[in-house]
ZAFIVO-54055 format. One line per 4 residues: number of its first residue (from 0); for each residue x, y, z of C-alpha. Coordinates in Angstrom, 2 decimals. Example, Ala and Ser with C-alpha at 12.3 -4.5 7.8 and 13.67 -1.06 7.14 Angstrom:
2
0 = 12.30,-4.50,7.80; 13.67,-1.06,7.14;
! end
This chain:
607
0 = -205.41,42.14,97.64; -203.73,43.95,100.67; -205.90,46.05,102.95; -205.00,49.75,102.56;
4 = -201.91,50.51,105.05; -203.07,52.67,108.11; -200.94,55.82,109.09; -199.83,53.91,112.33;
8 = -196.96,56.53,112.76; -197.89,59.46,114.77; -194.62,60.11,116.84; -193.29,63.58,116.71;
12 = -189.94,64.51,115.32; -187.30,66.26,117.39; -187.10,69.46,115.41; -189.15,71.94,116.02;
16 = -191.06,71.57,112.92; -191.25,68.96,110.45; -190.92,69.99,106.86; -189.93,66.75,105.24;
20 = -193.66,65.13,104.92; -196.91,67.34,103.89; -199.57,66.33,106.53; -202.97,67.61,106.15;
24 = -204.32,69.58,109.15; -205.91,66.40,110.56; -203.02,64.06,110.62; -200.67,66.93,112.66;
28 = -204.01,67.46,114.94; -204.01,63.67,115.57; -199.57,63.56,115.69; -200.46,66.02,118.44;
32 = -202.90,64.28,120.64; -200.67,61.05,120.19; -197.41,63.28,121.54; -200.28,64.50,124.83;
36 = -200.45,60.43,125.70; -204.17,60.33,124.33; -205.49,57.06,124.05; -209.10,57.33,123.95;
40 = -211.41,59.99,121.62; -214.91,60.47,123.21; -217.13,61.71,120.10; -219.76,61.95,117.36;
44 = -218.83,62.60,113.18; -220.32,65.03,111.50; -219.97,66.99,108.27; -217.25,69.57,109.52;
48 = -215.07,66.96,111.41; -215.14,64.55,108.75; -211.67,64.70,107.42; -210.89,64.28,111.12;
52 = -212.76,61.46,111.36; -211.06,59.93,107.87; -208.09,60.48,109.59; -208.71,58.53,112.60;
56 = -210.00,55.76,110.45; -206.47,55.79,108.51; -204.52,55.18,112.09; -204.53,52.98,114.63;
60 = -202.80,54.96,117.51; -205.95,56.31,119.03; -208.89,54.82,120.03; -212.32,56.52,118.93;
64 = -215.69,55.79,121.09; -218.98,56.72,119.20; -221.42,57.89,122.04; -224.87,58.51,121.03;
68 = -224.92,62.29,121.94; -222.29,64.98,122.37; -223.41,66.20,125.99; -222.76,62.36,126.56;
72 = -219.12,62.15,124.91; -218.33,65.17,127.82; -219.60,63.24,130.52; -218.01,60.09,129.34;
76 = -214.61,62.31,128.97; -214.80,63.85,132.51; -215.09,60.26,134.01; -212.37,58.86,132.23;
80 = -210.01,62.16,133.28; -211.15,61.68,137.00; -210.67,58.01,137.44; -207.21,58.17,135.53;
84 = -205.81,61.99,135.74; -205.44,62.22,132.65; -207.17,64.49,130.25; -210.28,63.76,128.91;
88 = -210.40,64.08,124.70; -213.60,65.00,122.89; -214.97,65.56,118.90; -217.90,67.04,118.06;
92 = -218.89,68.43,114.99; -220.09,72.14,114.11; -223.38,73.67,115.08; -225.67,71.81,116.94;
96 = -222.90,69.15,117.88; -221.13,71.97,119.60; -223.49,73.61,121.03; -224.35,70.19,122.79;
100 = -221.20,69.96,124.86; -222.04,73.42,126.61; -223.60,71.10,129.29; -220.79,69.12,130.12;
104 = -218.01,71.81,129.30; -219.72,74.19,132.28; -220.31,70.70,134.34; -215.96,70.38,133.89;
108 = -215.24,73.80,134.65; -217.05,74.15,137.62; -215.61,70.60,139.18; -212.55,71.34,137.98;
112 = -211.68,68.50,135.00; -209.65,68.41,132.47; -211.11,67.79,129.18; -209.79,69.22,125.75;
116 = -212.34,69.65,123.44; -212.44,69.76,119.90; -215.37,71.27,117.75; -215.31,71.45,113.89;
120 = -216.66,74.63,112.33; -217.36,75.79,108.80; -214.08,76.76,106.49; -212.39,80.33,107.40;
124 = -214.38,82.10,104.34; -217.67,80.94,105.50; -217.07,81.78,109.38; -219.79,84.79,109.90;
128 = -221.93,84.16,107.19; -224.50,81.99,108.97; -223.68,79.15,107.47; -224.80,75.62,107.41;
132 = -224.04,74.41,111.19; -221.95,77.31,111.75; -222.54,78.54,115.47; -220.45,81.40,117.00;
136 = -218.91,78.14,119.18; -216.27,79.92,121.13; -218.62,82.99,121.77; -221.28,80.68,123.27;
140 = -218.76,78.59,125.51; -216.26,81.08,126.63; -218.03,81.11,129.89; -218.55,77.47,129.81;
144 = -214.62,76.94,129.78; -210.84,77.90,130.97; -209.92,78.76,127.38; -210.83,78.60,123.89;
148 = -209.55,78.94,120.49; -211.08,79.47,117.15; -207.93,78.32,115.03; -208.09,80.59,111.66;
152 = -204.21,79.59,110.21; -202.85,75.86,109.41; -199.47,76.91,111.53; -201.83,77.52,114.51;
156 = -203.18,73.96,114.77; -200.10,72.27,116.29; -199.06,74.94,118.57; -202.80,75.66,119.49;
160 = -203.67,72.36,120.32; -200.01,71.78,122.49; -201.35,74.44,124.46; -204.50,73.68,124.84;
164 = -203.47,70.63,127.06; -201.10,72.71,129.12; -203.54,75.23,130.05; -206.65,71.80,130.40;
168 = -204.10,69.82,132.81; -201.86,72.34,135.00; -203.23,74.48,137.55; -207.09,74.49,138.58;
172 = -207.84,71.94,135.80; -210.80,72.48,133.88; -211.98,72.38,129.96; -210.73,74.22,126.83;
176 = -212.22,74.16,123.47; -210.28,73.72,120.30; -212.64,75.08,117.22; -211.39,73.80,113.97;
180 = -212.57,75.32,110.42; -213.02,72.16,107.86; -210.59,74.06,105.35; -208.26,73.86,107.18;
184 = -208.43,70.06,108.38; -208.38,69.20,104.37; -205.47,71.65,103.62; -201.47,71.18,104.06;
188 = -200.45,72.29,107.83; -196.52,72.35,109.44; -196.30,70.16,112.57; -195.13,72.06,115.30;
192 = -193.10,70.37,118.60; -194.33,71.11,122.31; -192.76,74.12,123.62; -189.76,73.47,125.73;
196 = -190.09,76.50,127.87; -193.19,77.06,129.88; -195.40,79.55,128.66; -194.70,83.19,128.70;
200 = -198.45,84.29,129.76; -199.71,81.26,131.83; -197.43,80.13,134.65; -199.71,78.86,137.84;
204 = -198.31,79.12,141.01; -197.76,75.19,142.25; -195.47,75.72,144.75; -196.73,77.44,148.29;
208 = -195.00,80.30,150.26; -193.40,79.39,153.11; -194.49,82.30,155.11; -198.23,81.29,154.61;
212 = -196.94,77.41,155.35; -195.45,78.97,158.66; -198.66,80.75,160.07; -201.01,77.85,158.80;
216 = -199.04,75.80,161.32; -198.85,77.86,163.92; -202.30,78.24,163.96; -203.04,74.72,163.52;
220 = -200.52,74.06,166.78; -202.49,76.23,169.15; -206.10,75.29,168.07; -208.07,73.45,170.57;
224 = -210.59,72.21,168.31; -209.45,72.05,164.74; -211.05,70.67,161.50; -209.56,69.69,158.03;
228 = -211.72,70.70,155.50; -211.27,68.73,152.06; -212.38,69.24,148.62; -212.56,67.82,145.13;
232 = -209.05,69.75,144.32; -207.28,67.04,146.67; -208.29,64.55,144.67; -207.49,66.56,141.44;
236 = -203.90,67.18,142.88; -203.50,63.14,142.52; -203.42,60.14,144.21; -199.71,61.60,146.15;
240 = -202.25,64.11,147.60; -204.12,61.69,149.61; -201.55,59.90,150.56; -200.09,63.13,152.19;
244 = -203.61,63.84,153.72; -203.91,60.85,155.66; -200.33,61.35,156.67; -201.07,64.66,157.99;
248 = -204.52,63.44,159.58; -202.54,60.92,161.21; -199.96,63.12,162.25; -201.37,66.08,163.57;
252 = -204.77,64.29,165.14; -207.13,66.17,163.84; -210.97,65.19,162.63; -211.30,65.79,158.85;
256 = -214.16,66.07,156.92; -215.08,66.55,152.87; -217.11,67.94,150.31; -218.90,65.67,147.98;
260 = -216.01,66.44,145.55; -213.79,64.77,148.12; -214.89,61.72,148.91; -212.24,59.29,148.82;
264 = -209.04,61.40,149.76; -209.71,60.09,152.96; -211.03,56.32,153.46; -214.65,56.41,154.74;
268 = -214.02,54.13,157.73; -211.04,56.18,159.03; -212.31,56.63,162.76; -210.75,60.66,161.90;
272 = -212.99,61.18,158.92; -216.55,63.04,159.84; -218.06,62.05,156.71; -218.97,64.80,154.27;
276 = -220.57,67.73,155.17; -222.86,70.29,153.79; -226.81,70.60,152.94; -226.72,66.93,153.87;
280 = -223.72,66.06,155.13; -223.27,64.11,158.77; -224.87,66.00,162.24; -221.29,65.64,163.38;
284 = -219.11,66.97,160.03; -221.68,70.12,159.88; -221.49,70.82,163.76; -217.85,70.05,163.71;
288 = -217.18,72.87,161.32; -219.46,75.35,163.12; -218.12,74.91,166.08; -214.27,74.68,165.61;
292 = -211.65,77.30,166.29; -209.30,76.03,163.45; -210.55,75.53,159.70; -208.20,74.39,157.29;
296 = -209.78,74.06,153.97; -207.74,71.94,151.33; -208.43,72.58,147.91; -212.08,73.45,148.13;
300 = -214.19,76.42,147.13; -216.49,77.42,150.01; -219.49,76.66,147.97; -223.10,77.07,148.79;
304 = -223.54,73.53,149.41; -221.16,73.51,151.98; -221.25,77.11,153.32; -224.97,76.98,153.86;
308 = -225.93,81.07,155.16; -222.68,82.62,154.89; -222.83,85.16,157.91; -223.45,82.01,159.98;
312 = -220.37,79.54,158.41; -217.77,78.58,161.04; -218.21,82.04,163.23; -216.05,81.79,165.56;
316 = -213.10,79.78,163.54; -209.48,81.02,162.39; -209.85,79.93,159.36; -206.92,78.58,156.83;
320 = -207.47,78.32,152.90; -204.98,75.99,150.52; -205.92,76.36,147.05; -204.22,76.05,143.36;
324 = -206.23,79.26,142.02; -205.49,82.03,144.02; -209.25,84.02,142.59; -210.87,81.89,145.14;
328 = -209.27,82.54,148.36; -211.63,85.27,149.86; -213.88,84.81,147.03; -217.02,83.38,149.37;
332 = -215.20,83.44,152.60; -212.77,85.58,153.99; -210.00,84.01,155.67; -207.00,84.99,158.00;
336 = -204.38,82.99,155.84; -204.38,82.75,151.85; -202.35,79.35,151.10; -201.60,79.41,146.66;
340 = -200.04,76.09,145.33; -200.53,72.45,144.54; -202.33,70.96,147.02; -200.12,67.79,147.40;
344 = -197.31,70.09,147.99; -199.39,72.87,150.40; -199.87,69.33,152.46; -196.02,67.88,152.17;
348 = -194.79,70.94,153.41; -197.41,71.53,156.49; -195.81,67.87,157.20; -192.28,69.14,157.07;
352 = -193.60,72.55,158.82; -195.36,70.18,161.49; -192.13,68.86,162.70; -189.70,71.61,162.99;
356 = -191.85,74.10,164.48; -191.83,73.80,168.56; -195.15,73.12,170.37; -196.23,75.81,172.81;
360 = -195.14,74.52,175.98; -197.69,76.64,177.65; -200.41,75.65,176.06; -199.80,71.64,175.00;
364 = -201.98,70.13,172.05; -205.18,68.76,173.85; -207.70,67.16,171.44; -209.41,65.28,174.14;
368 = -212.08,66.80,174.77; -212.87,67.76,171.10; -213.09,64.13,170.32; -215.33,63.90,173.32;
372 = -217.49,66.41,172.24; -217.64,64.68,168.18; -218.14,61.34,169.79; -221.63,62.87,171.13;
376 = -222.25,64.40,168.01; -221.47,61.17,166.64; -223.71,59.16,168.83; -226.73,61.08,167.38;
380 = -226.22,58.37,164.03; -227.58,60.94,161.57; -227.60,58.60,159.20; -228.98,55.84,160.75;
384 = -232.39,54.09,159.39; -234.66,51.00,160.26; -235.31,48.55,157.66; -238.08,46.47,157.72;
388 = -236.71,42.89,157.16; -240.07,41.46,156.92; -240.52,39.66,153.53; -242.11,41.69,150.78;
392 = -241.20,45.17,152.69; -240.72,48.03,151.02; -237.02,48.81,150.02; -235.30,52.27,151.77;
396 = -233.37,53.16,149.57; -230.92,54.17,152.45; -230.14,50.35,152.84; -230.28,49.23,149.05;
400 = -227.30,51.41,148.91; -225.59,49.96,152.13; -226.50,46.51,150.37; -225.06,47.59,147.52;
404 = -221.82,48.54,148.92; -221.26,45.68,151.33; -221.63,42.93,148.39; -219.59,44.95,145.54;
408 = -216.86,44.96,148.46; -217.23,41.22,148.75; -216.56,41.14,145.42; -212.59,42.38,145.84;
412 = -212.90,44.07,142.59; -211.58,47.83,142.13; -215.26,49.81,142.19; -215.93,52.98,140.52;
416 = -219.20,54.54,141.23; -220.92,57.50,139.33; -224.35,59.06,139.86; -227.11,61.23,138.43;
420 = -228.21,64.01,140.39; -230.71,64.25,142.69; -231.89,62.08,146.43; -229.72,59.07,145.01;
424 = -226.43,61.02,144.57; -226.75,62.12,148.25; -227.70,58.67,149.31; -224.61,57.19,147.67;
428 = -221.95,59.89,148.96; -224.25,58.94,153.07; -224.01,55.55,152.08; -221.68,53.91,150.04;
432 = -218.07,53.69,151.38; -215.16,55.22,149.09; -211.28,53.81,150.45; -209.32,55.46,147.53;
436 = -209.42,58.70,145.47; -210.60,58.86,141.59; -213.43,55.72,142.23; -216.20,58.67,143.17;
440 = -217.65,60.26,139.70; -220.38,62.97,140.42; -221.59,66.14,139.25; -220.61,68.75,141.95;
444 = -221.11,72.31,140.90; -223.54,71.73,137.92; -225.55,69.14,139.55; -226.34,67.71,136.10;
448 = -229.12,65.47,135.43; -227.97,62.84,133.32; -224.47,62.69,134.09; -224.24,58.87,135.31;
452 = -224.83,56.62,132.68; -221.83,58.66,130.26; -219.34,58.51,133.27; -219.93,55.25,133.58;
456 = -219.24,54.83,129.59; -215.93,57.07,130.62; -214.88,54.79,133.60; -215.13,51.77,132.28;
460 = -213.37,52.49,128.49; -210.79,53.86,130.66; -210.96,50.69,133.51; -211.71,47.74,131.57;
464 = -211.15,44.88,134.00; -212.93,47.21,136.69; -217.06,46.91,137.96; -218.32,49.98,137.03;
468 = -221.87,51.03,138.86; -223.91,53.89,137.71; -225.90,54.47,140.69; -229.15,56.07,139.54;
472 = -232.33,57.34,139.94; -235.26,56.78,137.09; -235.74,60.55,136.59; -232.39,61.50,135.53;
476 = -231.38,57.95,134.02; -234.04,59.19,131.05; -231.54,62.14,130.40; -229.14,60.24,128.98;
480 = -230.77,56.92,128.29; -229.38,56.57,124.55; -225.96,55.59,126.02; -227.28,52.03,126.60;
484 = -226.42,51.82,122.56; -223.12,52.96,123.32; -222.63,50.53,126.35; -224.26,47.71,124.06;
488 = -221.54,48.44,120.67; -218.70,48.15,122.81; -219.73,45.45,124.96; -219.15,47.57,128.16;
492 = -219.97,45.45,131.48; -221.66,48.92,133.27; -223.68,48.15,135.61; -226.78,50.89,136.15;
496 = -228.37,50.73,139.78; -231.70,52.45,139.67; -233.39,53.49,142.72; -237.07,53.79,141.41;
500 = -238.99,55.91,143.22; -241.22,57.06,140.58; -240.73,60.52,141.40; -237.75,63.66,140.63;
504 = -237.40,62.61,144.13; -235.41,65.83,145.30; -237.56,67.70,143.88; -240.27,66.58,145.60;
508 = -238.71,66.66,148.58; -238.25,70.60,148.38; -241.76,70.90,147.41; -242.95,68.79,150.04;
512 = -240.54,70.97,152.94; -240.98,74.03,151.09; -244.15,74.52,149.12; -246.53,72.89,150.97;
516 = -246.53,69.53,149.34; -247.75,70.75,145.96; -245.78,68.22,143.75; -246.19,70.34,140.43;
520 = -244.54,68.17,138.02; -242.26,66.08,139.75; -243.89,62.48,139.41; -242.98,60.45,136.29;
524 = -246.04,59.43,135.16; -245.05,57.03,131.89; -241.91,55.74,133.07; -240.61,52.60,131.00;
528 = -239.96,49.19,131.81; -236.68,49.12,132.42; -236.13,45.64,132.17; -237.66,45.24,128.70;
532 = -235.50,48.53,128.14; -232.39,47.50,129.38; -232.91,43.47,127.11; -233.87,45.76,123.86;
536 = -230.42,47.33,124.09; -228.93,43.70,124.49; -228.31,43.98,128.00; -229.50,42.31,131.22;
540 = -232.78,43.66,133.01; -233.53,43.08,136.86; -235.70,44.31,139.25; -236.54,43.99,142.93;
544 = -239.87,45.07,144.53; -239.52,43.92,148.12; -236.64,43.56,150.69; -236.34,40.19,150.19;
548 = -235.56,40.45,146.61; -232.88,42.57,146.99; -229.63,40.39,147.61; -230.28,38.39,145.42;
552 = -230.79,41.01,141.59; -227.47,42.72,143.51; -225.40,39.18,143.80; -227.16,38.53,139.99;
556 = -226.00,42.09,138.69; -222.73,41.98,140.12; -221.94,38.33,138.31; -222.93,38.77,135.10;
560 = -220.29,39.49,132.87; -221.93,41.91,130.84; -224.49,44.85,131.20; -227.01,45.16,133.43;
564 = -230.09,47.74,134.94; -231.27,46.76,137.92; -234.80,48.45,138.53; -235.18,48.92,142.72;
568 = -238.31,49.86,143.50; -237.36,51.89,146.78; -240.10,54.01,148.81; -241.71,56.62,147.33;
572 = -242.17,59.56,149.73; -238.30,59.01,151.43; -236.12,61.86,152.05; -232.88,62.63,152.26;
576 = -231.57,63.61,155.68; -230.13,65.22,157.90; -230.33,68.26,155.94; -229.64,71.99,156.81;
580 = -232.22,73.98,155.37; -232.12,76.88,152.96; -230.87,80.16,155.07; -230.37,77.68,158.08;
584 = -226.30,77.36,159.83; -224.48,74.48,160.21; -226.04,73.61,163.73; -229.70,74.24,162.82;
588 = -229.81,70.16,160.87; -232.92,68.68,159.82; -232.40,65.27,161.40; -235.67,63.82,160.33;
592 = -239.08,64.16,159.24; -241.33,66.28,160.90; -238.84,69.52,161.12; -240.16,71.37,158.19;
596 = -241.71,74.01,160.82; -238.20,75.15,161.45; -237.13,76.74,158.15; -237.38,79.96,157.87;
600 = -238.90,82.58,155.52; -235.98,83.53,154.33; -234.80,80.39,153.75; -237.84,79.20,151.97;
604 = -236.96,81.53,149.15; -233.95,79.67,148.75; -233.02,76.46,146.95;
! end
């Protein structure tokens, strides 16, 4: 007997609407997301997405990944939108499976990634009636998103979910939420075609004024010590967008330096880049931007991170803001020129403005001594350590991170790197090297726990033939833990790079700097054995206790073909420096231990 034929065809007709085949609300949902290019489906079944689900299983067009919980399919779907540009695709099911992704939806909208996600609810005549797993979804993550829809008509679905990709992918990308009553999944629905004409309400600005373009570059022409400020939106703007960056770097001279966001638009060994700045960003980023007369900040936000005390951020500076969503020039900072627009293009046309507007005879572009004054900034080495390379050491983590770099380089492969959150994260943006855009997957503006181990899932569904390291610490790999299963069922070479310090290791930090070193719940005091872990979920378990154990579980971990955690047992009371204190400027840095005396009472109310 003949299997049972799968509904392979999912390619739209031309007209408008279709009206020759009855589809149920399911198949023109997945006709949809075939027309939007999705491949990949990040998501969990449940009883409201089931006919969803039996229409997946009846297709072969789109590929489905079970995860193990819905915060992780989010995760998993940011990643795989970062590293590719594409959107990210998620399905959840009502209730409880919705209200997971709140998480993840707030961790996309606030570092700007495009994820569409779809959330079944209870039919239309049960909606308000507290049903079983019903949950007021689009009332509980309208803050948590762009946009949201609770779809109540079968002739909404198609159009709905058409625009629901427009408004997740063009400008400041971030997440909308699709909510889909079961009735209406089972039921007949019309297919509907994409829009030709762009939509009547929702038209983002992409392309930047000219006048703004004009005095940007006049500004930039007569600075004497300028600085390119670079966020995550440069990377969001494409791969182009770096490209043009590095153009205009080159072009124009100046020092650059980014946001955690950022890493990667410009290539870490670029003698021009600063490193990143911020809370612990490099001496000579952080007293680069206090002390420059020029800011031009490219597609960043002027976050806290960054800003540090706001009354003390860049004083004296004319400063220059480029971003794609126009409510976040003056938002935090004010600034003398408002740039709105694609990135990529704000840069391309500062090019073309660079070289038909005439230098200032009088007053010829001199960088020379700004250099100077960065190389002694530079010569500090703020992020310079000692290791002790006497066998059976202890491991900084600090160099199992430059270790880790330098031999996944020898490798040649294309790396992608994502992180938890916490002293590791801001180890591996210090310490690990990123060359090219999309390879650096973090949580930014949530600074979620838990994040790593489902981006990795993400990176590597979407990268296949790529190495794929979740560089972690143990604290927050025990968020998120379960995803080992998914790793495991699809045979998913990640490789997870704990640094084991036995502690929540920045929080201990702040407690030692800030509360007297009263570690109130911050040390993990039953932590597993991740090697036994890592073999009972069919992968590969390491560990290293000493220096000169290191090399050698990173050259094993990076060979093996499959899975593998890799416990390094790194220092326990290490922290993460330089670091500007809470209510401290830019040129008030932390370079080392023994500083805590500095930080003010003010500041010691702050995180």
């Amino acid at each position: 007997m003949n299997a049972a034929p799968h509904q392979t065809d999912l390619k739209p007709h031309t007209a408008g609407t279709d009206t020759s085949v009855v589809q149920t609300g399911a198949e023109v949902l997945l006709r949809v997301l075939s027309e939007q290019g999705v491949e990949v489906i990040f998501g969990y079944p449940g009883g409201a997405v089931l006919p969803i689900y039996d229409a997946i299983f009846r297709q072969n067009a789109i590929r489905h990944v079970l995860v193990r919980h819905e915060q992780a399919a989010v995760h998993a779907a940011e990643a795989y939108a970062r590293s590719t540009g594409k959107v990210g695709v998620v399905l959840v099911t009502s209730g409880p499976g919705a209200t997971n992704t709140v998480t993840g939806l707030l961790d996309a909208m606030l570092d700007s990634i495009p994820v569409v996600c779809f959330s079944g609810q209870v039919g239309v005549p049960l909606i308000g009636t507290d049903a079983f797993q019903e949950a007021d979804t689009t009332g509980i993550t309208r803050p948590a998103t762009k946009y949201n829809y609770l779809i109540r008509r079968a002739d909404e679905i198609a159009p709905s979910v058409h625009e629901a990709f427009h408004i997740a992918r063009s400008g400041r990308p971030g997440p909308v939420l699709v909510d889909l009553p079961k009735n209406l999944m089972v039921g007949p629905a019309p297919y509907a075609a994409p829009p030709r004409a762009p939509h009547p309400s929702y038209q983002p600005q992409t392309e930047p004024g000219r006048d703004a373009i004009a005095r940007a570059v006049a500004a930039m022409k007569g600075a004497r010590k300028p600085l390119f400020y670079t966020g995550g939106g440069v990377i969001n703007a494409g791969p182009e967008a770096s490209v043009a960056l590095r153009r205009l770097v080159e072009k124009t001279g100046f020092p650059c330096t980014s946001t955690l966001m950022g890493l990667g638009a410009m290539p870490s060994g670029d003698r021009r880049f600063l490193g990143m700045l911020g809370m612990h960003g490099t001496y000579e980023a952080n007293m680069a931007t206090h002390d420059c007369d020029v800011l031009i900040a490219l597609g960043s936000r002027f976050d806290d991170r960054v800003t540090g005390r706001l009354d003390a951020f860049s004083p004296g500076s004319f400063k220059i803001h480029a971003d794609i969503d126009p409510s976040q020039i003056n938002k935090i900072v004010r600034v003398d020129v408002g740039v709105v627009g694609d990135v990529r293009r704000v840069i391309e046309m500062m090019l073309e403005e660079w070289d038909c507007t005439p230098a200032n005879p009088s007053q010829p572009i001199d960088l020379a001594q700004w250099w100077h004054q960065i190389g002694e900034w530079r010569g500090l080495d703020s992020l310079g350590f000692t290791q002790d390379m006497t066998p059976g050491a202890i491991i900084r983590p600090q160099y199992a991170i430059r270790r880790l770099h330098e031999l996944a380089t020898a490798t040649g492969r294309d790396t992608y790197v994502s992180t938890e959150v916490g002293q590791h994260q801001m180890w591996a943006a210090q310490h690990f090297g990123f060359d090219k855009p999309n390879r650096w997957l973090t949580s930014g503006g949530l600074g979620t726990m838990g994040y790593g181990l489902p981006a990795a899932v993400g990176a590597q569904i979407a990268h296949p033939d790529a190495l794929v390291i979740d560089i972690a610490g143990e604290a927050s790999t025990l968020m998120n833990i379960q995803e080992l299963s998914t790793i495991a069922q699809y045979r998913l070479p990640v490789k997870v790079f704990i640094l084991n310090n036995q502690y929540m290791g920045m929080v201990r930090q702040w407690q030692e700097l800030l509360h007297e070193s009263r570690y109130s719940e911050s040390y993990s005091a039953a932590l597993p054995d991740f090697v036994k872990l890592a073999e009972s979920f069919h992968g590969r378990g390491l560990r290293a206790t000493c220096v000169d154990e290191l090399d050698g579980v990173i050259t094993e971990m990076l060979a093996h073909p499959g899975p593998v955690v890799a416990d390094i047992c790194v220092a326990q009371e290490e922290n993460c420096y330089p670091m500007i204190p809470s209510g401290a400027p830019h040129n008030q840095m932390l370079l080392g231990p023994g500083q805590d005396d500095e930080i003010s009472a003010e500041g010691r109310m702050l995180v």
